[in-house]
N, C-alpha and C positions, 0 to 999 in steps of 0.2 A: 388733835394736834399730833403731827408725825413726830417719832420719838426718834430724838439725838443720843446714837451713838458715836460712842468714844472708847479705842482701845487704851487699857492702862498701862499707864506710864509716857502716852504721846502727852507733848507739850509743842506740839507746832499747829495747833487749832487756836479757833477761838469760839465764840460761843456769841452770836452774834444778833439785836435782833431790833425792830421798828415798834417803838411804847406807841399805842394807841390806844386811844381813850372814847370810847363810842363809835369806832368806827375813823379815828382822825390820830393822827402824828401827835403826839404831844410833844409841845416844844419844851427843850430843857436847858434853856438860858438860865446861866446863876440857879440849878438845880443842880443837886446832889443826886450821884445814883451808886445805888449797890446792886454786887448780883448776890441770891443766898441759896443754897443749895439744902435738901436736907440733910446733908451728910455732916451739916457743921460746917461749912464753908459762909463767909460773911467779909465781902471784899469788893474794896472801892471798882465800879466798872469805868471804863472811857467814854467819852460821848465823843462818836464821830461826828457826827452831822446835828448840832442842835436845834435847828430848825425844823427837821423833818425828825427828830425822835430816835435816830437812829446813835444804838451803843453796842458796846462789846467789851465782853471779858477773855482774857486771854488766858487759857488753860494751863493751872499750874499743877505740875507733879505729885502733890503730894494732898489733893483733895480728889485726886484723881485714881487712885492707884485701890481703893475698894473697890470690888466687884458686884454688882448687885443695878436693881432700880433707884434709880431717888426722882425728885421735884427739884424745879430751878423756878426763880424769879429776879426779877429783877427792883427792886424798891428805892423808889423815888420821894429826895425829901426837899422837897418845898421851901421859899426863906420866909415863911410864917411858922414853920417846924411840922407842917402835918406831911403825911407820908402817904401814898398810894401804890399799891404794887400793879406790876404786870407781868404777866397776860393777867385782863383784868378778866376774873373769874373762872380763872385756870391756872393751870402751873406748865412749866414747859419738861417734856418728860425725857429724860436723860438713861440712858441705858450704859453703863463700862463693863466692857467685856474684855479678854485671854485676849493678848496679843498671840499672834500663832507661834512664837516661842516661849510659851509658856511664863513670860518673866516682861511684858507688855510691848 
């Protein structure tokens, strides 16, 4: 999986992406979703398209602003309470780098 870069301190992205489950859209009618980062980031995402599976988190300042590698997912909760994440079987690899003035 190609690794999403992001300069620190941009907050006009978003982080965008289609839940599939074996190969297929998962619909997210009356489903919950979060994105979670491992940075300690844990925050309700939107569901654009529930039909086709399609969400997005829209990139906030201040879980943004460490420099380094981390993990992204997205975790889907179900109205029976179980939960499944995606990318199933992967994490989505997120890279924040120096803005070219040093201050993002």
């Amino acid at each position: 999986m190609k690794t999403l870069v992001i300069k620190k301190g941009d907050t006009g992205e978003a982080i965008t992406a289609v839940l599939k489950r074996k190969g297929k859209a998962e619909k997210l009618t009356n489903k919950t979703v979060k994105f979670c980062m491992s940075n300690g980031l844990e925050a309700y995402a939107q569901v654009i398209d529930a039909e086709n599976g399609i969400v997005m988190y829209p990139i906030e300042d201040t879980f943004f602003n460490e420099l380094g590698f981390f993990s992204g997912e997205f975790k889907v909760t179900y109205e029976d309470g179980r939960v499944l994440s995606f990318p199933d079987g992967d994490f989505i690899p997120i890279r924040i780098i120096e803005g070219a003035d040093g201050n993002g």
